[in-house]
C-alpha positions in Angstrom: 121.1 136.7 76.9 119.7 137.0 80.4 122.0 137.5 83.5 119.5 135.0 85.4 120.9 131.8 85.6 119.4 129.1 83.6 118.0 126.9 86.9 115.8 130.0 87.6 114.9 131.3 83.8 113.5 127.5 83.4 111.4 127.5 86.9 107.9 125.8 85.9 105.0 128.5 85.1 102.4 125.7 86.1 102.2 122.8 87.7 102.2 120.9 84.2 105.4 121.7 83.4 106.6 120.7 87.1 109.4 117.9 87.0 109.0 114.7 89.0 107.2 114.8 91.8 104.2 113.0 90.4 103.3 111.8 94.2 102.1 115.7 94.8 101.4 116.9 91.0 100.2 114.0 89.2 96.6 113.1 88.3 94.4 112.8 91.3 97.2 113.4 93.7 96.6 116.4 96.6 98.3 119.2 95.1 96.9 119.0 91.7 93.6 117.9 93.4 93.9 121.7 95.7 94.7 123.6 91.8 92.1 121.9 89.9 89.3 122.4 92.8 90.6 126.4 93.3 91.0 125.5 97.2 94.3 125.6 97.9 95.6 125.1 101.5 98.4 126.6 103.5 101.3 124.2 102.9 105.0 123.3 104.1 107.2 122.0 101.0 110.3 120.3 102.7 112.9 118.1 100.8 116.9 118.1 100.0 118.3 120.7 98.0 117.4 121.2 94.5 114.1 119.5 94.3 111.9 122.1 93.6 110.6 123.5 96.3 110.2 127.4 95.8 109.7 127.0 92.0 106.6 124.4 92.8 105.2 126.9 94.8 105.4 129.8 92.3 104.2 127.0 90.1 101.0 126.7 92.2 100.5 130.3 92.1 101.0 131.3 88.7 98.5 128.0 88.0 95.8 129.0 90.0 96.2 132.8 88.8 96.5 134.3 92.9 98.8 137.3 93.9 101.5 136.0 95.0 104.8 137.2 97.3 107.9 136.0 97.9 109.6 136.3 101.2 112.8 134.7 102.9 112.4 133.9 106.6 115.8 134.8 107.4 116.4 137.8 105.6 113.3 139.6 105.4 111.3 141.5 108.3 108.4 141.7 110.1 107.8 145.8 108.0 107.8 143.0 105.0 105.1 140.5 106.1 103.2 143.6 106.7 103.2 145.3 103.5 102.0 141.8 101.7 99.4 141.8 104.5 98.1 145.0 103.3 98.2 144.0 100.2 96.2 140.9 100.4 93.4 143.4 102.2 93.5 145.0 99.0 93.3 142.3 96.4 91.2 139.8 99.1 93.7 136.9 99.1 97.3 136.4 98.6 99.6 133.3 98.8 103.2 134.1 100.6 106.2 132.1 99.2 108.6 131.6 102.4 111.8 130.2 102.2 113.7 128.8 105.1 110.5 129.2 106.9 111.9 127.0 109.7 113.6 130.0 110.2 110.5 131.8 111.4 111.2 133.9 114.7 108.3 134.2 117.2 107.5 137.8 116.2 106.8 137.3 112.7 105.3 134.2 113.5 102.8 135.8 116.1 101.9 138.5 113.0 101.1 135.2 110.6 99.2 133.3 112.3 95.5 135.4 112.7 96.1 135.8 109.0 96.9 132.1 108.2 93.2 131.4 110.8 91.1 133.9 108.3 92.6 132.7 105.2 93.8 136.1 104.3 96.9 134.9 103.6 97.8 131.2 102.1 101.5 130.4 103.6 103.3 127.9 101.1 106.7 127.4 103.4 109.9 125.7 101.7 112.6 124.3 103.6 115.0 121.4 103.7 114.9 120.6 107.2 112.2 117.9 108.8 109.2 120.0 109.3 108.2 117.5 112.5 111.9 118.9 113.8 112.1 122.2 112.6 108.9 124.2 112.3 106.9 125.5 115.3 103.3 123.2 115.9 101.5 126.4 115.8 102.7 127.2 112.2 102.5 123.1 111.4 99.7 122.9 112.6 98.0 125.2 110.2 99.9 123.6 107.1 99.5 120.8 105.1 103.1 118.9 105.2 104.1 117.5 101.6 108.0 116.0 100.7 109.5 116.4 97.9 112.0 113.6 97.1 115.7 113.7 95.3 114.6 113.9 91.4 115.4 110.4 89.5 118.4 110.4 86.4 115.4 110.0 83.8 113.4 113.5 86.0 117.0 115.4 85.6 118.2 114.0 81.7 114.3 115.3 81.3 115.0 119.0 82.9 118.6 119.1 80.4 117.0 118.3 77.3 113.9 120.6 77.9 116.1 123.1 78.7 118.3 122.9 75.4 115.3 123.0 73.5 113.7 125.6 74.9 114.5 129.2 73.1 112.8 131.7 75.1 114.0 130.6 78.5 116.4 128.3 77.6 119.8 127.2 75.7 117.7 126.9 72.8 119.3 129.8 70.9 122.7 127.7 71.1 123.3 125.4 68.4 124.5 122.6 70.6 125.4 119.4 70.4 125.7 116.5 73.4 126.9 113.2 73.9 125.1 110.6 75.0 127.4 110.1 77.6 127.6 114.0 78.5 123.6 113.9 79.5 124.1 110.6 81.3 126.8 112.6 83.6 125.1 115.6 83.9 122.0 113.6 85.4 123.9 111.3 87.6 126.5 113.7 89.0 123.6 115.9 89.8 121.8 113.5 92.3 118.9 114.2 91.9 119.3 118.3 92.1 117.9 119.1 88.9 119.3 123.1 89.4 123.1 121.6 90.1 122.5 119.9 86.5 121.2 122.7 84.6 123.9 125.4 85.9 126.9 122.5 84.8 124.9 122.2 82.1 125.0 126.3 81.1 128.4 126.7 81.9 129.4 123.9 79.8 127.5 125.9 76.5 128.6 129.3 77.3 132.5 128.3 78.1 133.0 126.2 74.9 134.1 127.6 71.8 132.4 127.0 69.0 133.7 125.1 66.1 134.1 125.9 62.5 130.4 124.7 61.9 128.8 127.6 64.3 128.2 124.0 66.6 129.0 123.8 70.3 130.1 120.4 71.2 129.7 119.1 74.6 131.0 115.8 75.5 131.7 113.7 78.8 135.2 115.4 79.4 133.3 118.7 79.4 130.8 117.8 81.5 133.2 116.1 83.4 134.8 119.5 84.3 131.5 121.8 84.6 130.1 119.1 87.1 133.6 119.0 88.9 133.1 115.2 89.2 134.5 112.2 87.9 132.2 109.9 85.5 131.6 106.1 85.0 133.4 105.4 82.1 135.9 102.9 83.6 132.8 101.1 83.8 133.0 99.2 80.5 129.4 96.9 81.1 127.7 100.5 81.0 126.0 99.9 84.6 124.5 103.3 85.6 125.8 105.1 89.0 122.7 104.1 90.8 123.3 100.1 89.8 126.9 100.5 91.2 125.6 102.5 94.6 122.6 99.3 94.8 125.1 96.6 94.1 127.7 98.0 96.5 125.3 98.2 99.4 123.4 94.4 98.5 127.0 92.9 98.3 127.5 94.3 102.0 124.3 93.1 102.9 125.1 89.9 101.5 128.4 89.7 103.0 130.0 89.1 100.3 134.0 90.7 100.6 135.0 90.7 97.1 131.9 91.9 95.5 131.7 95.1 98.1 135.6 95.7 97.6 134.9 95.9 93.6 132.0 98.1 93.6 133.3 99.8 96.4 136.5 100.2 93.8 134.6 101.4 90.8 132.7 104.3 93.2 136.3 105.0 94.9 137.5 105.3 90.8 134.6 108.0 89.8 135.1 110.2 92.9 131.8 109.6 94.2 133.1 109.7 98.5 129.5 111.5 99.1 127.8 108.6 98.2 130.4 105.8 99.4 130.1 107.8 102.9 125.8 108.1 102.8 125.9 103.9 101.8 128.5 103.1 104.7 126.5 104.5 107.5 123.1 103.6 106.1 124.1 100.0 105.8 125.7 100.2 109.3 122.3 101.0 110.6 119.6 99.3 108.1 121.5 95.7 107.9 123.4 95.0 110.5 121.9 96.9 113.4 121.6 95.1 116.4 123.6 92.6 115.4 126.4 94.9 115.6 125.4 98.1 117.1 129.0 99.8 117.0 129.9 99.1 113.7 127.2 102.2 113.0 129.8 104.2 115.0 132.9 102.7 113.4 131.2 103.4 109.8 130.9 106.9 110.8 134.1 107.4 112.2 135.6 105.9 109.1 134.1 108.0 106.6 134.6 111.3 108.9 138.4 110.1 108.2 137.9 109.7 104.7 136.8 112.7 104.4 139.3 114.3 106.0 142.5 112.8 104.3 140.7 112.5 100.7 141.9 110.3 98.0 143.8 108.4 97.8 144.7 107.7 101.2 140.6 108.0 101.8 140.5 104.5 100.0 142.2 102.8 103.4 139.8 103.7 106.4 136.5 103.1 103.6 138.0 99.3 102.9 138.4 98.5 106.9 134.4 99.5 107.3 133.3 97.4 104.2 135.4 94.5 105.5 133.9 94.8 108.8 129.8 95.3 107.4 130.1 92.8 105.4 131.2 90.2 108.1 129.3 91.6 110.8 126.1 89.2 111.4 122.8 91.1 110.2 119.9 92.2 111.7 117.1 94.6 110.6 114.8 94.1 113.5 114.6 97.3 115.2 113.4 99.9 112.4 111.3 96.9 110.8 109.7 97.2 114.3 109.5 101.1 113.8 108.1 100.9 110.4 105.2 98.6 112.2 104.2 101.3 114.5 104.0 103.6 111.9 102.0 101.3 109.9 99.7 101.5 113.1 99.6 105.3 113.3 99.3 105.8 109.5 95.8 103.7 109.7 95.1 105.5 112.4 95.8 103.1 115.4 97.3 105.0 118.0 95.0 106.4 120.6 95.1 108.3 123.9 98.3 108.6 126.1 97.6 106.5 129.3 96.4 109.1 131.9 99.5 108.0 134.2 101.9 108.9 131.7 101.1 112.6 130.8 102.9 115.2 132.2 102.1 116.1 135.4 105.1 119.3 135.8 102.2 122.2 135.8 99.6 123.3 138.1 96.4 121.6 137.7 97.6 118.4 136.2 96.8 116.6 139.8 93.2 118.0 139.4 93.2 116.2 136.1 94.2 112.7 137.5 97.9 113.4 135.1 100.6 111.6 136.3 98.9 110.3 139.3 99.1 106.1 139.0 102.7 106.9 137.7 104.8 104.0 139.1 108.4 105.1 139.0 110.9 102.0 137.5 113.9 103.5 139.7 112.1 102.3 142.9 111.7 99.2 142.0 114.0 95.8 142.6 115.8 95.6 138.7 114.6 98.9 137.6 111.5 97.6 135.8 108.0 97.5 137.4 104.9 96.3 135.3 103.0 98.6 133.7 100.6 99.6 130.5 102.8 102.3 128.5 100.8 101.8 125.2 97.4 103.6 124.8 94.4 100.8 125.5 93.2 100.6 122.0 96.9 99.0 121.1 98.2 97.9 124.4 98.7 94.2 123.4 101.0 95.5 120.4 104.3 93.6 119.9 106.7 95.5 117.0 109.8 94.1 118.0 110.5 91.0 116.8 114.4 89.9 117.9 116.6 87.8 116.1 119.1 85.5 116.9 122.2 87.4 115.1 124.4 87.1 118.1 125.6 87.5 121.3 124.1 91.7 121.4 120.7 91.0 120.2 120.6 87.5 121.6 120.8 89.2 125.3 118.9 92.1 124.0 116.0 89.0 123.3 116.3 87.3 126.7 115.3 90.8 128.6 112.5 91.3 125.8 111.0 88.3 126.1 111.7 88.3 129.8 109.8 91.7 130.4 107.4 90.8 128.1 106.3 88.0 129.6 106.1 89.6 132.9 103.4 92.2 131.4 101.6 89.6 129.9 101.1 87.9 133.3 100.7 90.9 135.4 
């Protein structure tokens, strides 16, 4: 039996036997498009924990049959990035597997990038913080960007059952037998981290005895215990965790009380305060919004005191913030006006930063007309003064779009339309 753990034994050799993911992987889509053409890219993997990202990329190599090294930004050195450097010189091209590469200091940086220009060396970084955030422009700038997303419950029951089947990598040697209910925990209490599934999932085979048939049982208690959370069987209509998680969040948004206080019950019942805590604040922010802009506060502070106390105490902050969301008015005006700018700038509507609004704090910009037509609001009766702050090719764009949920966005609409107005007749 081999010392590895099982999550890394059953890493994929290819990018056929990758799991989810189909947006990167599948048929026609960029990353299999990259493999099957031989022309593969420097790339930045970056998603939550657990979805893949280091074994994709040894996937990619292993498929397109390239040297490969792996290297951790954090731990490793500069002496490191040199020896694969050397290397590549050797063998003519080499991919480099970096992990945390947000992580990248400016010296080892500086070393990569005139071998990232001369394709020497093919970076594939992996990291779970926003790359837009974290990672340096001069390293994102090289890099194709691709998310991975949380794996689904069908992606994860997928990864368990491969992985008791398979005997080389495998549980496969095991004679093993699981409940249906055993797999259906192991996927959901692994949300969506396929590696979290498959280590409950090995310590649950090699910690139970077996019985006087040679055959090791698993059933939900087990799993129950190797996951170290709580299952759904007090739910007696069979509804999956996600269905409890949508219904719970669409009753708030619904205001309905009683339907939130139930499902909020049955989550409260199964342990899950991760996910009661993640719905709370989301719906804080996604439905009510405007309409109610400190109840995104209030949700946080409540769950920050759940967390703290723990059940079941945690039960009595969680059921003051679900009251109040779900008879707070509603609004989901201001990131469906976000999403409409990004529509704009996915399609490619964005255009040139108005030459009065570029930065004008270095020497030179003056010479460049920067800055120069500025008109500073602060010296200006009300603080407001018209002016275009949208690049020309969009500067009659309206995203926002206010609703009347109450007395907050109703004021914030009277100075919209006010200002608004005043540009359109200026």
């Amino acid at each position: 039996m081999s010392l590895q753990p099982l999550a890394y034994r059953m890493r994929p050799k290819s990018i056929d036997d990758i799991i989810g993911q189909k947006h990167l992987v599948g048929q026609g889509k960029m990353i299999r498009r990259m493999v099957e053409a031989n022309k593969l890219s420097s790339m930045i993997l970056f998603g939550p924990p657990g979805t893949g990202k280091t074994s994709m990329a040894m996937a990619i190599a292993k498929s397109l049959d390239f040297p490969f090294k792996q290297l951790n930004a954090v731990v490793d050195k500069k002496k490191d990035m040199e020896i694969v450097v050397e290397e590549a010189k050797f063998s003519g091209k080499m991919i480099l597997i970096l992990d945390e590469v947000h992580r990248l200091d400016k010296g080892k940086q500086d070393f990569l990038l005139p071998h990232l220009e001369s394709n020497l060396i093919t970076l594939i970084g992996c990291t779970t913080s926003n790359p837009y955030h974290s990672i340096n422009p001069a390293i994102r700038s090289r890099c194709h960007l691709f998310e991975l997303h949380r794996l689904e419950s069908e992606d994860v029951k997928e990864g368990i059952l491969h992985a008791l089947q398979d005997e080389e990598s495998g549980m496969g040697t095991y004679e093993t037998s699981l409940t249906d209910d055993a797999v259906e925990h192991f996927a959901f209490a692994a949300n969506g981290d396929l590696r979290s599934a498959l280590n409950g999932l090995e310590l649950a085979i090699t910690s139970t005895p077996e019985n006087d048939d040679g055959l090791t049982c698993i059933d939900l208690e087990v799993a129950e215990q190797c996951m170290q959370k709580k299952s759904f069987s007090h739910d007696k209509d069979g509804d999956g965790h996600y269905d409890v998680l949508s219904a719970f969040q669409k009753s708030i948004r619904g205001s309905d009380v009683n339907a939130a206080l139930h499902y909020l019950g049955r989550l409260i019942e199964a342990g899950d305060l991760d996910s009661i805590g993640r719905r709370l604040v989301v719906c804080a922010y996604e439905d009510i919004g405007l309409a109610n802009p400190q109840a995104g506060p209030r949700a946080l502070s409540a769950v920050q005191a759940a967390e703290r106390i723990g059940f079941p105490e945690a039960r009595i902050p969680l059921s003051v913030s679900v009251v109040e969301l779900c008879l707070s008015p509603k609004s989901n005006s201001a990131y469906q006006a976000l999403d409409q700018a990004l529509q704009d700038i996915h399609s490619g509507k964005s255009g040139e930063v108005p030459k009065h609004l570029k930065d004008a704090h270095y020497s030179g910009a003056k010479a460049l007309g920067r800055g120069i037509e500025y008109k500073y609001p602060h010296n200006y009766d009300q603080g407001w003064v018209p002016q275009q702050y949208l690049p020309d090719s969009i500067k009659n764009r309206e995203y926002y779009q206010p609703k009347n949920t109450g007395k907050f966005e109703a004021s914030l609409k009277q100075v919209y339309e006010r200002i608004q107005g005043k540009n359109r007749n200026s």
